[in-house]
C-alpha beads as a LAMMPS data file, in Angstrom:
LAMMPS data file: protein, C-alpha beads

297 atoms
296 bonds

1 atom types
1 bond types

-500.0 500.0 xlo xhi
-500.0 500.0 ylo yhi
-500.0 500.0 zlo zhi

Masses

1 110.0

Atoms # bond

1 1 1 -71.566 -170.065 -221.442
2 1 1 -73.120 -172.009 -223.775
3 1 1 -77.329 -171.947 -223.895
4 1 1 -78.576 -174.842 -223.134
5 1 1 -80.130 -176.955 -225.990
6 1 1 -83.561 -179.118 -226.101
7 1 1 -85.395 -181.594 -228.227
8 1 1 -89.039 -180.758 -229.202
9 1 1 -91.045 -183.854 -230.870
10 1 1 -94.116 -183.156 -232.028
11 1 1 -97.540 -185.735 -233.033
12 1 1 -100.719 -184.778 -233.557
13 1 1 -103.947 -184.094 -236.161
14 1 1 -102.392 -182.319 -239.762
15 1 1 -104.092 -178.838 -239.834
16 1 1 -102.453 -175.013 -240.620
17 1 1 -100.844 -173.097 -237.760
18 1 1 -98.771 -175.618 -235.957
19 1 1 -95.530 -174.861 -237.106
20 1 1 -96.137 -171.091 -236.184
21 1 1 -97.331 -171.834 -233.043
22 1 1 -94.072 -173.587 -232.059
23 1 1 -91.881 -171.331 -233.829
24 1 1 -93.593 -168.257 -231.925
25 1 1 -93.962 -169.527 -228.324
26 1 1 -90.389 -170.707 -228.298
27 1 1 -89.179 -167.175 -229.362
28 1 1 -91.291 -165.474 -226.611
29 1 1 -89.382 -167.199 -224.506
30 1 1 -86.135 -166.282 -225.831
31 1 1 -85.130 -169.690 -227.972
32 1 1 -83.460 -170.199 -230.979
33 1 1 -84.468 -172.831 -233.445
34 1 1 -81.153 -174.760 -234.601
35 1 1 -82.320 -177.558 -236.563
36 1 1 -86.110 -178.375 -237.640
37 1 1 -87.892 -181.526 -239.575
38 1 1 -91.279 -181.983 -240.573
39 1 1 -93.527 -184.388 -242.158
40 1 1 -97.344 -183.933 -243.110
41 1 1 -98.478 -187.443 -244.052
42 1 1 -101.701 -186.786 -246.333
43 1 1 -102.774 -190.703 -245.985
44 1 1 -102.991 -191.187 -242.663
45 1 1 -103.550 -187.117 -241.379
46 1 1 -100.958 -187.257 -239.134
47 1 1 -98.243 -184.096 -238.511
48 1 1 -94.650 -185.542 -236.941
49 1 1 -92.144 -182.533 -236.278
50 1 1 -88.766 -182.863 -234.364
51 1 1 -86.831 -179.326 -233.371
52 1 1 -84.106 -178.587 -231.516
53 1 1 -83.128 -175.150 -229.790
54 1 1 -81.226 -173.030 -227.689
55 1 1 -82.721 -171.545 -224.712
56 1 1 -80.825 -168.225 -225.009
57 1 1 -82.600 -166.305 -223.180
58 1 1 -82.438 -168.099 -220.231
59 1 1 -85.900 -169.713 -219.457
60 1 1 -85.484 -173.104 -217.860
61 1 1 -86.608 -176.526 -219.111
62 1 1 -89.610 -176.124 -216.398
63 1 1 -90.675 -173.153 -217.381
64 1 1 -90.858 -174.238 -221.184
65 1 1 -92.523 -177.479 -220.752
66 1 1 -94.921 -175.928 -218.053
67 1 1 -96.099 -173.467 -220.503
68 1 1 -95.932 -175.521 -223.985
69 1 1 -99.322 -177.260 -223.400
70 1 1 -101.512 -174.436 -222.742
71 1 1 -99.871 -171.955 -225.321
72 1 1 -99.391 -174.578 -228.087
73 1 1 -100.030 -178.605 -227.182
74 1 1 -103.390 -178.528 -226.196
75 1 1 -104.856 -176.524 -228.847
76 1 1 -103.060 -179.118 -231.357
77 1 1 -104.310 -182.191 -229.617
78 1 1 -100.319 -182.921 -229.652
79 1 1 -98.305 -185.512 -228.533
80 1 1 -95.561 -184.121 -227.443
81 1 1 -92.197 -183.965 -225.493
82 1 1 -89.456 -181.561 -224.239
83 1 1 -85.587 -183.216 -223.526
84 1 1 -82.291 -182.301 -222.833
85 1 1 -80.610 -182.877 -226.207
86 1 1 -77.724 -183.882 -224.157
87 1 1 -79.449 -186.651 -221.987
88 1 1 -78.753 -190.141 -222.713
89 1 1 -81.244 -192.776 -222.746
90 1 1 -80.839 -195.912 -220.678
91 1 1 -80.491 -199.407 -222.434
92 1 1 -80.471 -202.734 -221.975
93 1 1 -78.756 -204.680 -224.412
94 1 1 -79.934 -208.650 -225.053
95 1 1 -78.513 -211.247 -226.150
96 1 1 -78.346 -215.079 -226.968
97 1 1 -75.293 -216.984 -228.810
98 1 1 -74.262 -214.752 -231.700
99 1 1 -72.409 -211.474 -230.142
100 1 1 -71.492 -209.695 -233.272
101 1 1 -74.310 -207.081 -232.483
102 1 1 -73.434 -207.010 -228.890
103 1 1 -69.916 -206.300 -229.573
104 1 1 -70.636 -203.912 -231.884
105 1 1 -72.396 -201.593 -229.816
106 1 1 -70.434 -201.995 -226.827
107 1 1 -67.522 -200.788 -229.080
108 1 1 -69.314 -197.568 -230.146
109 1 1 -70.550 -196.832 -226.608
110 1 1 -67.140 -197.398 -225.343
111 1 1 -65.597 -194.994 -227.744
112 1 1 -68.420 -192.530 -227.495
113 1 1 -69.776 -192.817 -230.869
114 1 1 -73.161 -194.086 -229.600
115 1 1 -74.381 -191.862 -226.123
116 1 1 -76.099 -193.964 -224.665
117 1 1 -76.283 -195.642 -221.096
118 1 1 -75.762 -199.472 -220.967
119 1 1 -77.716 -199.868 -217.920
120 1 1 -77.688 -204.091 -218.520
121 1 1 -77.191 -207.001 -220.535
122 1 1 -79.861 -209.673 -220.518
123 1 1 -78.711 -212.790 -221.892
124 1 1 -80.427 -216.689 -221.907
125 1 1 -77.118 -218.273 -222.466
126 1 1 -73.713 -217.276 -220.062
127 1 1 -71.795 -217.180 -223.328
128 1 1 -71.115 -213.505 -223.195
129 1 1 -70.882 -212.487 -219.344
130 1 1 -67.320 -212.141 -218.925
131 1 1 -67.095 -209.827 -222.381
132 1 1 -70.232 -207.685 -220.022
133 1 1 -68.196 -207.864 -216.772
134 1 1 -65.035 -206.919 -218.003
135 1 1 -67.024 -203.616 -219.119
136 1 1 -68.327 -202.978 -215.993
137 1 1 -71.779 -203.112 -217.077
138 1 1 -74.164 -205.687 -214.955
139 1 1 -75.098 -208.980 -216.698
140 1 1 -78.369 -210.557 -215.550
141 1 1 -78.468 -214.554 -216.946
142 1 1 -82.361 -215.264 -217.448
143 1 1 -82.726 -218.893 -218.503
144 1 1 -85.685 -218.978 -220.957
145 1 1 -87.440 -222.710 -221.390
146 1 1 -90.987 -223.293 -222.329
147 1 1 -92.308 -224.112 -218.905
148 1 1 -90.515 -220.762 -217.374
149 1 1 -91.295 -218.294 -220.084
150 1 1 -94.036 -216.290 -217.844
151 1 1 -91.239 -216.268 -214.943
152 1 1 -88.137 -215.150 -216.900
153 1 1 -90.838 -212.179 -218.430
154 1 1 -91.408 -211.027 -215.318
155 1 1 -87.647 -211.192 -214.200
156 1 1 -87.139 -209.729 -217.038
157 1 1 -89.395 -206.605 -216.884
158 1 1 -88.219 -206.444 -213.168
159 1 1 -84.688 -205.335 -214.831
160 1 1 -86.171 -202.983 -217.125
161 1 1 -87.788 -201.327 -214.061
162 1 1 -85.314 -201.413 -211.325
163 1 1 -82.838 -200.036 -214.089
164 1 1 -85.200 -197.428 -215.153
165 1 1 -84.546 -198.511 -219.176
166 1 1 -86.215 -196.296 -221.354
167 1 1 -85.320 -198.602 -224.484
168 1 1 -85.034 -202.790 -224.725
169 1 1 -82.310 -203.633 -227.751
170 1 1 -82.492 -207.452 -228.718
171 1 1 -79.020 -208.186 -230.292
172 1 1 -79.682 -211.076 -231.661
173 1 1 -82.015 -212.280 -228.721
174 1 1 -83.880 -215.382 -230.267
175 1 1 -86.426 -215.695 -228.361
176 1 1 -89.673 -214.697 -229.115
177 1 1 -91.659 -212.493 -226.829
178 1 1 -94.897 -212.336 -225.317
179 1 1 -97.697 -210.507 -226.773
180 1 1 -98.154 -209.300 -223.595
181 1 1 -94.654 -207.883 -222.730
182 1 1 -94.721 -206.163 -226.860
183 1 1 -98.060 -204.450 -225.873
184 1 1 -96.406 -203.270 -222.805
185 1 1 -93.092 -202.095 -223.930
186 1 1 -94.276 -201.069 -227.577
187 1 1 -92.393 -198.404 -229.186
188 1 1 -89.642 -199.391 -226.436
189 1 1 -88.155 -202.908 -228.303
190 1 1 -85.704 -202.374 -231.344
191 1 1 -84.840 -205.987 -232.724
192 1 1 -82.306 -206.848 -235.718
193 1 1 -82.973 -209.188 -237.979
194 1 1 -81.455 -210.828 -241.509
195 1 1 -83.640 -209.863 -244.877
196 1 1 -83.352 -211.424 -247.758
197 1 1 -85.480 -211.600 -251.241
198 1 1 -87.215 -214.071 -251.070
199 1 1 -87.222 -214.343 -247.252
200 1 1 -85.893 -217.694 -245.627
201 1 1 -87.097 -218.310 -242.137
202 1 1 -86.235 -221.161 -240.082
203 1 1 -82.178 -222.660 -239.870
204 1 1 -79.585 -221.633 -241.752
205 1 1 -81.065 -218.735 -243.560
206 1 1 -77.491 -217.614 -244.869
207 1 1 -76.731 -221.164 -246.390
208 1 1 -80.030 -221.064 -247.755
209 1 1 -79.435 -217.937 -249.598
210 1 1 -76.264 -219.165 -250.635
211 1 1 -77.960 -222.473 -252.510
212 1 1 -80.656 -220.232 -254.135
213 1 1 -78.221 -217.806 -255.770
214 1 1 -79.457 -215.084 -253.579
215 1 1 -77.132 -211.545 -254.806
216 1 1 -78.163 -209.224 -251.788
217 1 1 -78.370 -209.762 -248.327
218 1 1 -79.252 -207.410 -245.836
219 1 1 -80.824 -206.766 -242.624
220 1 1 -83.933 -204.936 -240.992
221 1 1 -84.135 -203.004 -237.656
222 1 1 -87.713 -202.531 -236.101
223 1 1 -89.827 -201.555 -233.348
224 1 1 -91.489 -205.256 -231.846
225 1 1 -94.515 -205.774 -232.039
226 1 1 -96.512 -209.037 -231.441
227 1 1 -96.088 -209.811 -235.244
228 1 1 -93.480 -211.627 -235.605
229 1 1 -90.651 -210.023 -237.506
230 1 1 -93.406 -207.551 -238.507
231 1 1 -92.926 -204.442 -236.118
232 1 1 -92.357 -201.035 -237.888
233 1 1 -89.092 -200.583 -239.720
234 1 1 -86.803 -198.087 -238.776
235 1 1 -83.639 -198.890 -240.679
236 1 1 -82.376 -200.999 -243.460
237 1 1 -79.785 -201.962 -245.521
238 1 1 -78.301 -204.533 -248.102
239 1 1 -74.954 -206.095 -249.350
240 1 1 -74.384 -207.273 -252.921
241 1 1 -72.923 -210.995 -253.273
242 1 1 -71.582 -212.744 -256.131
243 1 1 -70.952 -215.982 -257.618
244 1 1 -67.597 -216.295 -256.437
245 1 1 -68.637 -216.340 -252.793
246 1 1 -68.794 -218.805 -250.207
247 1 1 -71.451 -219.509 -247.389
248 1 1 -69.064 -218.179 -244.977
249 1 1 -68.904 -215.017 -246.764
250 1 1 -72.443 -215.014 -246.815
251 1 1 -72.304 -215.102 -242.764
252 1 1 -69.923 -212.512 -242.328
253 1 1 -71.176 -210.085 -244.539
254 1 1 -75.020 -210.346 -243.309
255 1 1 -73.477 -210.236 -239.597
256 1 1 -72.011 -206.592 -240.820
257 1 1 -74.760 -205.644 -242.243
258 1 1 -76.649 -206.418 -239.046
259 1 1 -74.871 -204.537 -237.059
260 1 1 -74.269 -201.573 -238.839
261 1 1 -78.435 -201.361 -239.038
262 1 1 -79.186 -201.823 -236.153
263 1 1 -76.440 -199.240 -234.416
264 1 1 -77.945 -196.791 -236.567
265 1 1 -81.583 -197.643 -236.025
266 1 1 -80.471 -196.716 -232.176
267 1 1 -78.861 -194.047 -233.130
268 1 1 -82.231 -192.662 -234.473
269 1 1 -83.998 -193.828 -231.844
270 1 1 -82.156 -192.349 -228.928
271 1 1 -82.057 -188.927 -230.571
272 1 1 -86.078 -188.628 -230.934
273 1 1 -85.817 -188.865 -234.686
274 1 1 -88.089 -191.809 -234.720
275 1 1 -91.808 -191.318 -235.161
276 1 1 -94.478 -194.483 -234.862
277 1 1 -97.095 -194.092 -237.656
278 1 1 -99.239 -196.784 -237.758
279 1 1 -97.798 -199.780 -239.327
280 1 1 -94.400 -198.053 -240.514
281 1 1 -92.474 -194.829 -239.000
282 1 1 -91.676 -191.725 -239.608
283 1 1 -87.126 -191.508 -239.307
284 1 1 -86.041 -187.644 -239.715
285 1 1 -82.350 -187.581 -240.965
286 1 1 -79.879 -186.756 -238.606
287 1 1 -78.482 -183.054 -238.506
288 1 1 -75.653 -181.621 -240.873
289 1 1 -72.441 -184.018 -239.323
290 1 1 -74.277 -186.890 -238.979
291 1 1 -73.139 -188.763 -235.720
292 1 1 -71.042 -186.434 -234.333
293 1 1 -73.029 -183.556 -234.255
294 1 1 -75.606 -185.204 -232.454
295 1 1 -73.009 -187.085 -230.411
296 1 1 -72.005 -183.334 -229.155
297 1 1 -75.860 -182.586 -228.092

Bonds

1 1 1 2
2 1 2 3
3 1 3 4
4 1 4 5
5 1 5 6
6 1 6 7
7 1 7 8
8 1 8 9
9 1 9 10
10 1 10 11
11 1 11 12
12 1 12 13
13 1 13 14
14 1 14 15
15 1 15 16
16 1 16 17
17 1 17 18
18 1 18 19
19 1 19 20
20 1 20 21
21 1 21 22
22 1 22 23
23 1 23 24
24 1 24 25
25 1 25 26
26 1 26 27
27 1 27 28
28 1 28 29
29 1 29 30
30 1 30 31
31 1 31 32
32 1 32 33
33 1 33 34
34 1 34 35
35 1 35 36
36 1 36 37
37 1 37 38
38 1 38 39
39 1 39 40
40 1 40 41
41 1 41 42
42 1 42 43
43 1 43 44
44 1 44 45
45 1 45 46
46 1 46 47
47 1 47 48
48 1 48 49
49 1 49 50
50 1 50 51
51 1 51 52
52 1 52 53
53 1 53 54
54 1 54 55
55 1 55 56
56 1 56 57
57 1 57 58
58 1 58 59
59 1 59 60
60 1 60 61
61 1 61 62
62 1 62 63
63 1 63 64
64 1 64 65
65 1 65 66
66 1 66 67
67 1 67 68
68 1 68 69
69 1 69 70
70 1 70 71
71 1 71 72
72 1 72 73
73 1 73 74
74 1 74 75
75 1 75 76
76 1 76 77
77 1 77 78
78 1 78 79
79 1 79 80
80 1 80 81
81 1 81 82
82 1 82 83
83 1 83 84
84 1 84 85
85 1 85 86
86 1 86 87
87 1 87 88
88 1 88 89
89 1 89 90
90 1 90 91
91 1 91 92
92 1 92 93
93 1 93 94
94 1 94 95
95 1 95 96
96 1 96 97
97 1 97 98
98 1 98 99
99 1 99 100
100 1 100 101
101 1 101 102
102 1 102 103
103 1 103 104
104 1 104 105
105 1 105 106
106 1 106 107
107 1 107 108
108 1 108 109
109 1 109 110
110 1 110 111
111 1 111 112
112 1 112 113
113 1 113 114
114 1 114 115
115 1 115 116
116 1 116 117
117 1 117 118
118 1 118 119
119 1 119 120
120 1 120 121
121 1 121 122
122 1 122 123
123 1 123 124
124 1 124 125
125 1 125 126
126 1 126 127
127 1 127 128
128 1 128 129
129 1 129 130
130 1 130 131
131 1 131 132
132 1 132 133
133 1 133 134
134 1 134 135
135 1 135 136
136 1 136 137
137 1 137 138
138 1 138 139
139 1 139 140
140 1 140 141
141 1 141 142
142 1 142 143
143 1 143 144
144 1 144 145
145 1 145 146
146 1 146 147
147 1 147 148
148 1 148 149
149 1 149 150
150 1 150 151
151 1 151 152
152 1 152 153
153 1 153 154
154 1 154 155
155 1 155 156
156 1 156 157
157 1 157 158
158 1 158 159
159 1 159 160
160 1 160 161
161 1 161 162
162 1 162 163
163 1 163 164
164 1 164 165
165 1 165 166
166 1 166 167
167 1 167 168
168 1 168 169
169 1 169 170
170 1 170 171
171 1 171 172
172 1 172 173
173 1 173 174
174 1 174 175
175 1 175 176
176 1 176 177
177 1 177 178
178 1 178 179
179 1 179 180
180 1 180 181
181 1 181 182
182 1 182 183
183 1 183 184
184 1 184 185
185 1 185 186
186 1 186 187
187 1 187 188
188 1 188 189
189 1 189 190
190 1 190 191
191 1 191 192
192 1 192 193
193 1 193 194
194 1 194 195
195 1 195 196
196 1 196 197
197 1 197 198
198 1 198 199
199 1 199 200
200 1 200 201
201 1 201 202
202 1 202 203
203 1 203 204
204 1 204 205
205 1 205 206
206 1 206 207
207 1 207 208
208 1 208 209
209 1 209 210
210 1 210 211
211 1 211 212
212 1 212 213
213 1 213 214
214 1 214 215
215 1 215 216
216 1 216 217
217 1 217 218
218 1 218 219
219 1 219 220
220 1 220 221
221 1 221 222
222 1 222 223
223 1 223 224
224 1 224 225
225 1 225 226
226 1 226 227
227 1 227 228
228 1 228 229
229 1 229 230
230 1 230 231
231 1 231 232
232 1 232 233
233 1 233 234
234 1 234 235
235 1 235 236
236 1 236 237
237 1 237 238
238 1 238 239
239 1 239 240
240 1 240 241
241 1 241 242
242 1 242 243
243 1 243 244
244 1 244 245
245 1 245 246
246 1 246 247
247 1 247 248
248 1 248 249
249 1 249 250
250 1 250 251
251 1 251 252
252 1 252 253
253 1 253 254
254 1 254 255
255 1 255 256
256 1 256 257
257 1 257 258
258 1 258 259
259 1 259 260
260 1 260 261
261 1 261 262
262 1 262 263
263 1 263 264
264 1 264 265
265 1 265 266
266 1 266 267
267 1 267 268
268 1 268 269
269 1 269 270
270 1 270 271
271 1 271 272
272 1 272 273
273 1 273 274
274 1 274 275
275 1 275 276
276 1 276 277
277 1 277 278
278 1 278 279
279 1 279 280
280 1 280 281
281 1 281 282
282 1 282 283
283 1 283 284
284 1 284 285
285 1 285 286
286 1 286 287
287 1 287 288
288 1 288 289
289 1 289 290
290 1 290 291
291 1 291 292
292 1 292 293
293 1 293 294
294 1 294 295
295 1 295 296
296 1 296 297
């Protein structure tokens, strides 16, 4: 049989010793290190580490996580976590009028290239509910107006509880959320969003690229924070345009670019390569194989 294989993530204080504390109290117990990443950030003193292994030896998940703290955490001041590499995270997708996100992801969950577990669909608009039916996922219609923002928060976080989601994507949600429901949830929101140089905010953005000349377009995935568009970035990426282009073309190609992002700012996420460092994160590359690999746990 196959040895059953864990996640280790790893935050605390930079000082000597804590990589061969973890390496040694995992192989007391019998576990094999398969894949390991580190980062030692000199600015802000902070130590992020992500490791999975085998436990082939045959201690359980209990027994590892009830000893990690005194043998190894606690001495390190660590934040720290032990998973199943195997488990998949439940998510709740949102959603407002454009579904090419939505779509998207439903089409890699559906074909297994993104593990996770669609526990919902949130939407302000009905637009989409019969694409979320038909995949057997529930769809919860939360009307959003200015005099019913507090109530549709708290329907909303009702959801997110009674579903037991451990991560809140907006795919192409537009509206903005409370301070109150980003200090809550924070670390636990991924939004997707166009970026262009320069930046053009309100209407339109893609036609008003297209009448400044703009020759990339791209898009920016990021933890939510009560900043605006300002959370920490996880994943980006960017599209060349030319002259010969339309502002159609503009549209579909920043809609690609969206989703692509933002799938693999999820992918990160979901596999505990993401690391919250202040303003701005720490994103370990995924193991030798990329998706597939990981997809196998």
């Amino acid at each position: 049989m196959t040895a059953p294989s864990y996640v280790l993530t790893v935050k605390c204080p930079s000082t000597r010793g804590i990589v061969a504390a973890i390496a040694n109290y995992l192989s007391d117990l019998g576990c094999n290190l398969t894949d390991s990443h580190q980062f030692d950030d000199p600015l802000t003193g902070q130590f992020f580490m992500r490791v999975t292994f085998a436990s082939e030896g045959g201690a359980s998940l209990d027994k590892i996580v009830e000893g990690f703290a005194p043998a190894v955490g606690d001495g390190f001041a660590m934040e720290w976590a032990i998973r199943p590499s195997a488990e998949k995270m439940k998510v709740i997708l949102m959603v407002s009028n454009f579904g090419h996100c939505l779509n998207d992801l439903l089409y890699r969950w559906r074909i297994g290239a993104l593990p996770i577990d669609i526990v919902g669909v949130v939407s302000n608009h009905l637009t989409y509910q019969k694409v979320v039916v038909n995949h057997d996922i529930p769809f919860h219609h939360i009307k959003v107006t200015k005099e019913n923002k507090p109530e549709a928060e708290a329907k909303l976080l009702s959801v997110v509880e009674e579903s037991g989601a451990d991560l809140v994507v907006l795919a192409r949600y537009m509206q903005i959320l409370s301070d109150a429901l980003c200090a809550k949830m924070s670390g636990r929101i991924i939004n997707i969003h166009h970026s262009f140089l320069p930046s053009f905010k309100g209407a339109n953005p893609y036609k008003q690229a297209y009448e400044r000349g703009v020759k990339l377009i791209g898009a920016t995935a990021h933890y939510v924070t009560a900043d605006l568009d300002e959370g920490p970035i996880i994943e980006q990426d960017t599209v060349r345009i030319t002259h010969a282009q339309s502002p159609d073309d503009y549209v579909s190609l920043g809609r690609d670019v969206e989703a692509q992002v933002l799938a693999r700012a999820i992918h990160a996420h979901i596999h505990h390569r993401t690391f919250i460092n202040g303003n701005k994160t720490v994103v370990f590359a995924a193991s030798p194989g990329g998706y597939a690999s990981e997809r196998m746990g």
